[in-house]
C-alpha positions as CSV (number, residue, x, y, z in Angstrom):
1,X,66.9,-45.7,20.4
2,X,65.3,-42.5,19.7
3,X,62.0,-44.2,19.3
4,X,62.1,-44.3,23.4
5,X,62.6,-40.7,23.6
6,X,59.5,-38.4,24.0
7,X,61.3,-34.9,22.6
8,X,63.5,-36.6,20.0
9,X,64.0,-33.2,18.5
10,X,66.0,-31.5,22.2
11,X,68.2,-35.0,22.4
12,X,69.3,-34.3,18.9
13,X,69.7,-30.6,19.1
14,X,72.0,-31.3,22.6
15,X,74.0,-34.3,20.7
16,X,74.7,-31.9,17.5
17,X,75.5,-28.6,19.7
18,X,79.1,-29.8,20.0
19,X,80.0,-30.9,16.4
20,X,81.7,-29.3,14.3
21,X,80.3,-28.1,10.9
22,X,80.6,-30.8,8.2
23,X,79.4,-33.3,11.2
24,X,76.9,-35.7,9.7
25,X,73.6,-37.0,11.9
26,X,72.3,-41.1,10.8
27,X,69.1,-42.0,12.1
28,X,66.5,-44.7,11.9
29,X,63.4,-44.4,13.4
30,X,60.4,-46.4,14.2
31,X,56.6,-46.0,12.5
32,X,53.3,-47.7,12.2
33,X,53.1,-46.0,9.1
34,X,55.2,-48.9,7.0
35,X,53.6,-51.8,9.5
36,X,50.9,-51.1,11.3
37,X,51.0,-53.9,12.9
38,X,54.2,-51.9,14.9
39,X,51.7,-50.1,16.8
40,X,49.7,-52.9,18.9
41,X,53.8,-53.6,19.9
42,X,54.7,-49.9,21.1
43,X,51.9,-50.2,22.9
44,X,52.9,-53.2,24.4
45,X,56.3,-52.2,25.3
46,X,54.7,-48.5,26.7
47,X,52.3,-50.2,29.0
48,X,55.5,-52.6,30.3
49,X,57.3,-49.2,31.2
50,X,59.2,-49.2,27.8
51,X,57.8,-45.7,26.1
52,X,57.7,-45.9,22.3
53,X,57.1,-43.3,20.3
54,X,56.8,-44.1,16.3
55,X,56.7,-41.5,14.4
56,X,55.6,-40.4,10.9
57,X,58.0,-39.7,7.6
58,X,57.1,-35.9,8.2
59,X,57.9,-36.2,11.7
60,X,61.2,-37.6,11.0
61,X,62.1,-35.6,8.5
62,X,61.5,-32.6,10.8
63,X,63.9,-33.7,13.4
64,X,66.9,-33.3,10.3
65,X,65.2,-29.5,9.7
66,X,64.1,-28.9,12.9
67,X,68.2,-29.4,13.7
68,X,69.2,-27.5,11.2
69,X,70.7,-30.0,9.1
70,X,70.8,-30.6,5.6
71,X,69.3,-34.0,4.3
72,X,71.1,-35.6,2.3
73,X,69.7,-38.0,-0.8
74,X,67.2,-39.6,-1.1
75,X,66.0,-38.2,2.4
76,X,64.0,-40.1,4.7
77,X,62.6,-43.6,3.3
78,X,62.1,-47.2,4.3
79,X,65.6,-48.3,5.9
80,X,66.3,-50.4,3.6
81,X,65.6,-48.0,0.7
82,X,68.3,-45.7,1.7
83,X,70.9,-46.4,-0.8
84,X,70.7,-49.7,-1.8
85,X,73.6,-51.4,-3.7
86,X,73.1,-51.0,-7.8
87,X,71.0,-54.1,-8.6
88,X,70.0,-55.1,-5.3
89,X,66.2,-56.5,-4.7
90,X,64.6,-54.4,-3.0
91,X,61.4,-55.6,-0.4
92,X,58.4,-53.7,-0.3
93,X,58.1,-50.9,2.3
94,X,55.5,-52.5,4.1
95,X,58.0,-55.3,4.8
96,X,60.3,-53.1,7.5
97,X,58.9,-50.3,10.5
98,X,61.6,-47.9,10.5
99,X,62.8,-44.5,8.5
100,X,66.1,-44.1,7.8
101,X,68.0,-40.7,7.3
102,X,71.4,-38.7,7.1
103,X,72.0,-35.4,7.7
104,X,74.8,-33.0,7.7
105,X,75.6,-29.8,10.2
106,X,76.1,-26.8,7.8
């Protein structure tokens, strides 16, 4: 639900402070960037009193390093991108609006 929180980046450093090293971080995030179509519907929600915030790859990918936390392969992609069983058809990007990532506390 991280797409409802404005600083993204605090929640996460608060949730990690606690772990132990070797703890491991999943996240999926919403964008506009894969469907922009996502952004007339954050808007929507926003203006109902449901904040969304999408975000782009970069911007995901800087709440792993802003944390401190290694990424892990292959980083942050299209959800369902992120290791997909050997074989398995893969749709195109465009056809899902969220990142997906893992990261581990060092």
């Amino acid at each position: 639900m991280l797409q409802s929180v404005e600083d993204a980046g605090g929640l996460i450093q608060r949730l990690l402070e606690p772990l132990a090293s070797g703890s491991y971080l999943a996240l999926t995030l919403a964008t506009a960037e894969l469907a922009p179509e996502s952004a007339a519907l954050a808007a929507t929600y926003t203006r109902r009193g449901i904040p969304m915030y999408l975000r782009t790859r970069s911007e995901v990918e800087e709440l792993f390093t802003g944390a401190g936390l290694e990424l892990l392969s292959p980083g942050v992609v299209p959800m369902h991108h992120w290791r997909p069983d050997p074989g398995e058809q893969l749709a195109e990007a465009t056809a899902m609006n969220m990142y997906a990532g893992v990261g581990r506390k060092p």
